[in-house]
ROMILUM-178771 format. One line per 4 residues: number of its first residue (from 1); their letters; for each residue x, y, z of C-alpha. Coordinates in steps of 0.001 Angstrom, whole numbers. Example, Ala and Ser with C-alpha at 12.3 -4.5 7.8 and 13.67 -1.06 7.14 Angstrom:
// residues 2
1 = AS = 12300 -4500 7800 ~ 13670 -1060 7140
//
This chain:
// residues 429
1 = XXXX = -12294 -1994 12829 ~ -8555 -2612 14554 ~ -9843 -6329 15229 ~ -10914 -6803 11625
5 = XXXX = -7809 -5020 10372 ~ -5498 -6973 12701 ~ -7059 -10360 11643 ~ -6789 -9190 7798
9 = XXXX = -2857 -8492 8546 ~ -2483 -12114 9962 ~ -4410 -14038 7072 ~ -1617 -11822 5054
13 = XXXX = 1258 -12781 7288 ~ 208 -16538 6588 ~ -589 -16131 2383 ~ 3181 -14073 1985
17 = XXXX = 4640 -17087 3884 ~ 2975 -20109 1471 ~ 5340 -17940 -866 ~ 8585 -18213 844
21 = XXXX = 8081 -14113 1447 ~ 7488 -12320 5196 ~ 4241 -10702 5422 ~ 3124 -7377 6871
25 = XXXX = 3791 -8071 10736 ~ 7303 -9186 9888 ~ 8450 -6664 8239 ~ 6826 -4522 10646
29 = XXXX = 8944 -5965 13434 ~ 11759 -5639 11191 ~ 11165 -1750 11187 ~ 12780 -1746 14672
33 = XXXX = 15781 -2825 13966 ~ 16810 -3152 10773 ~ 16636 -465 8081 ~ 13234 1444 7216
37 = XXXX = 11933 778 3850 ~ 9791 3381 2041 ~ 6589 3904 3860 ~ 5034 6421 6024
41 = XXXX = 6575 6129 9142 ~ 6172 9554 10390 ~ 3106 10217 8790 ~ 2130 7775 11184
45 = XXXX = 3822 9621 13896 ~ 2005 12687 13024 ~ -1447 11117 13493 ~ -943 9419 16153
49 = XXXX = 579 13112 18111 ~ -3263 14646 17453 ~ -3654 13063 20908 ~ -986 14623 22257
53 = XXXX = -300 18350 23591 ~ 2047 20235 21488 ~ 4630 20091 24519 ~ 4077 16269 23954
57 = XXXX = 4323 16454 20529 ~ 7470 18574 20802 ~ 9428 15656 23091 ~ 7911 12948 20769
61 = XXXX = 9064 14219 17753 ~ 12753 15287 19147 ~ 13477 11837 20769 ~ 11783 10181 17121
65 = XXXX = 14740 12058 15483 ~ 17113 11376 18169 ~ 16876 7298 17985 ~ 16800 7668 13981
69 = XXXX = 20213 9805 14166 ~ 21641 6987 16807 ~ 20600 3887 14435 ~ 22296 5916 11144
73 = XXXX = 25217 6464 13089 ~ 25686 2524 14394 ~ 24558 1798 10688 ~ 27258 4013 8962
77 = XXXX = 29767 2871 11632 ~ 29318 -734 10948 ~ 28737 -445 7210 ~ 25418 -1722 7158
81 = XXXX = 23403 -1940 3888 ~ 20337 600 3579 ~ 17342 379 1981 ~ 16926 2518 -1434
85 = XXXX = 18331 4915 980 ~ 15682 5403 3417 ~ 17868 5979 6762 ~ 14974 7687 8893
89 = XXXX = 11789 6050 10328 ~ 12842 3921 13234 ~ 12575 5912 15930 ~ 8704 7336 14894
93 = XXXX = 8047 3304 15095 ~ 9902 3133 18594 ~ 8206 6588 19586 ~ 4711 5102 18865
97 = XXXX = 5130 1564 20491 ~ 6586 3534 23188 ~ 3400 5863 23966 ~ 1756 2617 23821
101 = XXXX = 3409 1279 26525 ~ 3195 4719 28593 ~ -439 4800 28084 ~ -815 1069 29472
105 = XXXX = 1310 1787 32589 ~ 711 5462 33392 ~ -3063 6571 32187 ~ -6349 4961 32988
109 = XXXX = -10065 5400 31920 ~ -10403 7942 29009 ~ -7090 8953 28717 ~ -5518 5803 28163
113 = XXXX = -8312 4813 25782 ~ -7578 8078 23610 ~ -3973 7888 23271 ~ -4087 3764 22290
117 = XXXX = -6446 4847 19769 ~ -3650 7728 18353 ~ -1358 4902 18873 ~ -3584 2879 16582
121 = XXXX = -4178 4973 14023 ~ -855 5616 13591 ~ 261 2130 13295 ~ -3004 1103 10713
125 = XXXX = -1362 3912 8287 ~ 2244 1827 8462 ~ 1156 -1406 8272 ~ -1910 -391 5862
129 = XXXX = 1029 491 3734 ~ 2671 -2749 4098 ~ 3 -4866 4084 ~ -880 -3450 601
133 = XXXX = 2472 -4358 -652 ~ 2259 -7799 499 ~ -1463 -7631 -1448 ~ 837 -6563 -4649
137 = XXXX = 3474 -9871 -4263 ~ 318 -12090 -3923 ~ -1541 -10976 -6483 ~ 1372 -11325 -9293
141 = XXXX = 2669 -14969 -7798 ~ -1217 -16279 -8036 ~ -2315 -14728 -10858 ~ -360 -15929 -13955
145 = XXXX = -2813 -14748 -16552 ~ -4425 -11379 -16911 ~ -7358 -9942 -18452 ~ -6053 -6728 -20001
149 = XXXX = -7342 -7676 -23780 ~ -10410 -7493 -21855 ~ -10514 -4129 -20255 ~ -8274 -2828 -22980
153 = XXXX = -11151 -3598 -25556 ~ -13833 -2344 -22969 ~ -11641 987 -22892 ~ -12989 1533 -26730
157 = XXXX = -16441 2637 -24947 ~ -14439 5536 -23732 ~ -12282 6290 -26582 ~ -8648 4909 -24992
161 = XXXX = -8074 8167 -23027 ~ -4898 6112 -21639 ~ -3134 6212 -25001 ~ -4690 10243 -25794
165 = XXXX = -3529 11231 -22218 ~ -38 9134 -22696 ~ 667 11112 -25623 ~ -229 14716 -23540
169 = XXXX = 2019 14008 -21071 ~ 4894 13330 -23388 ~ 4149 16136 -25096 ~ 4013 17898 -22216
173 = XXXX = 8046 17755 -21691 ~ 10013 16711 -18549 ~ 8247 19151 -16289 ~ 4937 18139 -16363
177 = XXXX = 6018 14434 -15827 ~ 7714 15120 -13176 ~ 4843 17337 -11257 ~ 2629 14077 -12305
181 = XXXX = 4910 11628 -10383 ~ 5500 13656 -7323 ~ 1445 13810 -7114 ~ 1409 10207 -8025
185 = XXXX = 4097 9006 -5616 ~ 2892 11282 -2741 ~ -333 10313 -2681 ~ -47 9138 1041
189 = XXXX = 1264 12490 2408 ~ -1633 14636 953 ~ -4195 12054 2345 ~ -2300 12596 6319
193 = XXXX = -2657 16663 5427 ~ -6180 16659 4590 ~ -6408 13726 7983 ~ -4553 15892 9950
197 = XXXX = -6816 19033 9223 ~ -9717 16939 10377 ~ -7930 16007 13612 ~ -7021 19045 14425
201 = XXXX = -8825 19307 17644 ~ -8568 15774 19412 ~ -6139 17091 21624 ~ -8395 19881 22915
205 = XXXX = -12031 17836 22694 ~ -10259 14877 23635 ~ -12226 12625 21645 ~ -11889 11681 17692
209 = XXXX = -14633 12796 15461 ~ -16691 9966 14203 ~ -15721 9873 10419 ~ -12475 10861 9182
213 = XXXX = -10404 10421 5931 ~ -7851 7809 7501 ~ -10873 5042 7903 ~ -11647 5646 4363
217 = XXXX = -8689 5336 3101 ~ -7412 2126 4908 ~ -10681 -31 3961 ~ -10319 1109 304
221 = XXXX = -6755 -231 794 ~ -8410 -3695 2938 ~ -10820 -4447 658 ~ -9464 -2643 -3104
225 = XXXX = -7009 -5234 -3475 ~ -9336 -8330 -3098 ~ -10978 -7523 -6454 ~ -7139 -7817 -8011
229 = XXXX = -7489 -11412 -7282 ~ -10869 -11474 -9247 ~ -10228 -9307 -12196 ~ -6240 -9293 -12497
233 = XXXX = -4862 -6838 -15325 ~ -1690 -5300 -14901 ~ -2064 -1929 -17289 ~ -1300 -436 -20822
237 = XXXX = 2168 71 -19946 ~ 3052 -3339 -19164 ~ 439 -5113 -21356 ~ 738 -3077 -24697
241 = XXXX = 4238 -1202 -24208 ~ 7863 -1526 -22996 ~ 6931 -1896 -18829 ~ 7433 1329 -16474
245 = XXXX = 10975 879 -16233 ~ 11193 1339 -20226 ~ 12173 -2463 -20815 ~ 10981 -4632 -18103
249 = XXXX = 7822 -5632 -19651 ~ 8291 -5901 -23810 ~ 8976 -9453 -23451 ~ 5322 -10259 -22054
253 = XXXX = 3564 -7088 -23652 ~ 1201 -8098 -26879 ~ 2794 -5740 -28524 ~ 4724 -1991 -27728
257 = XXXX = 2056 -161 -29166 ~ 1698 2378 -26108 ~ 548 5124 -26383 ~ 903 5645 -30016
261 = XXXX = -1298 3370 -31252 ~ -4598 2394 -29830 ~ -4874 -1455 -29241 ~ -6662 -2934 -32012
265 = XXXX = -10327 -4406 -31703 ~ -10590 -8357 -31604 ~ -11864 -11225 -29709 ~ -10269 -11005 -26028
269 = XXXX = -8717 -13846 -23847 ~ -6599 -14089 -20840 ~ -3124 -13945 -21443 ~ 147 -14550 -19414
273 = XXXX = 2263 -12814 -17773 ~ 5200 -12797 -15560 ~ 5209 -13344 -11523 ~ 6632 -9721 -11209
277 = XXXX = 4288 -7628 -12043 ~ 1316 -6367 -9773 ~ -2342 -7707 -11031 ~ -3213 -3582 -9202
281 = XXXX = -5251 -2022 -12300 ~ -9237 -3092 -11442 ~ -10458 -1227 -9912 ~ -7846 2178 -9805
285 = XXXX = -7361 2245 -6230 ~ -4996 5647 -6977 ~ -8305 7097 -8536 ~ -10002 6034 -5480
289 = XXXX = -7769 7311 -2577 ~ -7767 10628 -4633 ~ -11743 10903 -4549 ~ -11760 10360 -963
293 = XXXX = -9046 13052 -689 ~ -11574 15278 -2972 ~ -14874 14442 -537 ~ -13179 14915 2737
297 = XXXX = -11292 18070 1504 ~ -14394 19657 705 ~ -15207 21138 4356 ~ -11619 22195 4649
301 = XXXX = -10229 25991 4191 ~ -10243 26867 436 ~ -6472 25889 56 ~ -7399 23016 1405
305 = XXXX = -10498 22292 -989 ~ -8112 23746 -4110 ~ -5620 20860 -2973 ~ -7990 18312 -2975
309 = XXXX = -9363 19300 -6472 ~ -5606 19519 -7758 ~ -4703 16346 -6519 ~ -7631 14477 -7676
313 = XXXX = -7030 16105 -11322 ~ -3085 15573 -11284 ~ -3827 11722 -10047 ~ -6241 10776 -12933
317 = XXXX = -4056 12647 -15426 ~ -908 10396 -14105 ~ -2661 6996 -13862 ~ -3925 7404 -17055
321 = XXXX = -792 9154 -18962 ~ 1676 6811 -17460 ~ 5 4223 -18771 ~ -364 2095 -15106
325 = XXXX = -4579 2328 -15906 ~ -7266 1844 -18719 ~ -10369 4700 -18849 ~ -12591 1618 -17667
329 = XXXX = -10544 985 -14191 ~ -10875 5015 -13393 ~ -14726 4492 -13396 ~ -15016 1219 -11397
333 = XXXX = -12238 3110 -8945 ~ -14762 6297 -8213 ~ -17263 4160 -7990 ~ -15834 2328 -5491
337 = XXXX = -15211 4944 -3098 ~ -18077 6464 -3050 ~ -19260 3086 -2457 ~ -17287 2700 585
341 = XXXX = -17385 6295 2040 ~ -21245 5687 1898 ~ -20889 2439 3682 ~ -18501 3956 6343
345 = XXXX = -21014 7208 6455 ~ -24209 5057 7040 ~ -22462 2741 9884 ~ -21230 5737 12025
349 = XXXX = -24135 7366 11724 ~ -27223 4578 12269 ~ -27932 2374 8758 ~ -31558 4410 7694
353 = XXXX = -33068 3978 4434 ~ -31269 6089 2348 ~ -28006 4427 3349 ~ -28797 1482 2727
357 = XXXX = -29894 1941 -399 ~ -27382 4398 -1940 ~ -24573 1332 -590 ~ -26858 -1233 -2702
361 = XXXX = -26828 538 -5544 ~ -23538 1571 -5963 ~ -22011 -1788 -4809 ~ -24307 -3087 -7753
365 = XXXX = -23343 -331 -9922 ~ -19283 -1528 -9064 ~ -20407 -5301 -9853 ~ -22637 -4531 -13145
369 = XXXX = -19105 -3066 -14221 ~ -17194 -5994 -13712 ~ -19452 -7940 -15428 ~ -19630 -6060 -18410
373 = XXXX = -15642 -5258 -18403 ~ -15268 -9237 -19027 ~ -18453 -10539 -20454 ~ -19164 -7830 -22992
377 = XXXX = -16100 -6106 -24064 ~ -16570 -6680 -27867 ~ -19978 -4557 -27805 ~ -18898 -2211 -25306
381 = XXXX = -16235 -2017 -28123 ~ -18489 -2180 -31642 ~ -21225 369 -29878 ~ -18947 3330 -28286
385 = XXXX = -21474 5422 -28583 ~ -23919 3567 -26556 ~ -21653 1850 -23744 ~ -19121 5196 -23637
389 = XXXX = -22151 7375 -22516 ~ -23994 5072 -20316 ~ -20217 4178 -18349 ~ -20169 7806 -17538
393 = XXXX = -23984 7901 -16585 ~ -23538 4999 -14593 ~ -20581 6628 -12621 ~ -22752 9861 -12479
397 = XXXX = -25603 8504 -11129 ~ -24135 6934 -8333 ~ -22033 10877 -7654 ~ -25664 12181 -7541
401 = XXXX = -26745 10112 -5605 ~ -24049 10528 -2766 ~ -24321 13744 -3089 ~ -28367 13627 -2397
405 = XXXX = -27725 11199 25 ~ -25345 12760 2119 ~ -26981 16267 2045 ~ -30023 14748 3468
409 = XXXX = -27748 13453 6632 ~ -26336 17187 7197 ~ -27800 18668 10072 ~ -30819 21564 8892
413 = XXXX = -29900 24958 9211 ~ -31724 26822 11847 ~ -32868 30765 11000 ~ -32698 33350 13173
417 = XXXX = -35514 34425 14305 ~ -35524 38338 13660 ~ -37323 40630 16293 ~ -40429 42878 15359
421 = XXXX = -39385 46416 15610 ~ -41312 48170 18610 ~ -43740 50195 17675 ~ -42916 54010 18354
425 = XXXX = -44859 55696 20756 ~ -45845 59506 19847 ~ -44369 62102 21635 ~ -41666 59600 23502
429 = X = -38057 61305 22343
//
């Protein structure tokens, strides 16, 4: 998986650069030097310590802090520019490059195997991150038209819940928007807790277990963004409303319409759009991330599994009531995970029959969407009562089957034998 991902970063390094832009590595290597931009740099720190002892973890975290305080300092002194005021992250990049180097020079065998793989999966989290941003910038210089007429008359099947939800949320005053962007925004951090819960005990067994939530979410971020390039829509928001910034996109919108009116029914074409704007909308890769948050939280403590539900609850309400997703991409989006936890489930385990065929069929469940987001949005939008039901059923059948799936892989629970009461023998006190 680090070859694949490595080569993916580099094909990205080369497509940012046909576009005058640095790609992923770059700005990587910038993130020794020069200020950190948003990402989670010590969320990659953190994963990359369940390696270490918590003496380790201790010193690594304190000399993290220490080089971040030193580059402020030299930054404030010689009036150097920060970035959307992020001062902190460079020294969890230097601390992990640096364990990278100690396990090179001063472990061997197992050992120095373990900690490069903390050092790893730490550094996949970071440039996962920035990779996906470089997806974004692609996606919106190469795709000048977008298909939202198409999804947005699809989204009849389901009744608009993007324009219903939009109106909740503004309804539901300044509070409830603002909970809804801090579970939005933080999406990332709740993903490390529920990753760091499951890697509790690498430090103590030594050894990682053989499925975990980061190698979900990273090839739902690898592979997610690829289908932007093949079905590019950019969102109610910017596509029937003022843009997420209020103004920024009423000059391209068809008309400002969200969320108080639902987009009216006609004959859908591609329309264009500006080189800003992310083509991120099919499928919801938010809705996604937060159903592999919900599976893997699942055999977690029950604060743990009431998280998980929360989160995945809070996410679809924001994606949805912010207006950055149609009803339509939220199906193709849970679809796709399960699609892909299957897939990663299946290869750690040994491919059997089962796997295989719950990955067919929900990779052709994902694909039969596609197809019938842009080839039959006008029936989909005539016949809600046919195509609204049989989205849903399609997105259920592939949860049941998962869940079938997967509890024929757990491991059969053993009963204890009970012992036969000896007989009692007469007269024996």
């Amino acid at each position: 998986m680090g070859v694949a991902a490595f080569g993916f970063l580099v094909g990205l390094e080369i497509a940012a650069r046909r576009y005058g832009q640095p790609g992923p590595i770059t700005n990587q290597v910038e993130g020794l030097i020069f200020a950190p931009k948003p990402g989670p740099l010590y969320g990659g720190l953190a994963l990359m310590m369940v390696v270490l002892t918590w003496r380790q973890r201790f010193i690594a975290a304190g000399v993290a802090i220490g080089i971040d305080v030193v580059f402020v300092l030299v930054r404030w002194a010689v009036d150097a520019k920060m970035t959307d005021g992020h001062f902190f992250g460079n020294g969890a990049l230097w601390v992990m490059l640096g364990c990278a180097v100690i396990a090179v020079t001063r472990h061997t065998g197992r050992e120095r195997v373990l900690l490069l793989k903390g050092v790893g999966l730490g550094l996949l989290l970071v440039a996962g991150r920035k990779a996906g941003d470089t997806w974004l910038f692609i996606t919106s210089k190469s795709r000048p038209a977008v298909l939202d007429r198409y999804v947005a008359t699809a989204d009849h099947a389901l009744g608009n819940p993007s324009w219903l939800v939009g109106r909740m949320v503004r309804a539901a005053g300044p509070i409830g928007t603002h909970l809804l962007h801090f579970v939005y925004a933080q999406l990332a951090v709740a993903a490390i807790v529920v990753a760091l819960y499951q890697l509790r005990n690498v430090a103590v067994e030594r050894c990682f277990p053989r499925h975990h939530l980061v190698r979900t979410f990273l090839v739902i971020g690898l592979l997610g963004p690829a289908i932007y390039m093949i079905f590019p829509v950019v969102g109610p928001v910017f596509a029937f409303g003022p843009g997420a910034s209020g103004t920024g996109g009423a000059h391209w919108a068809v008309a400002n319409i969200w969320p108080d009116t639902p987009p009216p029914i006609s004959t859908p074409h591609p329309m264009p759009y500006d080189e800003i704007t992310p083509r991120n909308c099919m499928p919801s890769l938010h809705t996604a991330w937060a159903t592999a948050i919900f599976i893997h939280s699942r055999k977690g403590s029950r604060v743990l599994r009431f998280a998980g539900t929360f989160w995945l609850i809070a996410t679809l309400s924001a994606t949805l009531g912010f207006g950055y997703h149609y009803g339509v991409d939220l199906v193709a989006g849970a679809v796709f995970a399960l699609t892909v936890e299957a897939a990663l489930r299946s290869h750690d385990r040994g491919w059997d029959r089962p796997g295989i065929q719950l990955v067919i069929y929900g990779a052709t469940v994902f694909a039969a969407l596609l197809v019938s987001y842009r080839y039959l949005p006008m029936e989909m939008a005539r016949h809600p009562r046919l195509f609204g039901p049989l989205l849903i059923l399609a997105m259920g059948s592939v949860v049941y089957g998962y869940i079938r799936t997967t509890k024929l892989w757990e491991p059969a629970a053993t009963p204890t034998r009970q012992s036969e009461p000896k007989p009692e023998l007469s007269g024996v006190p």
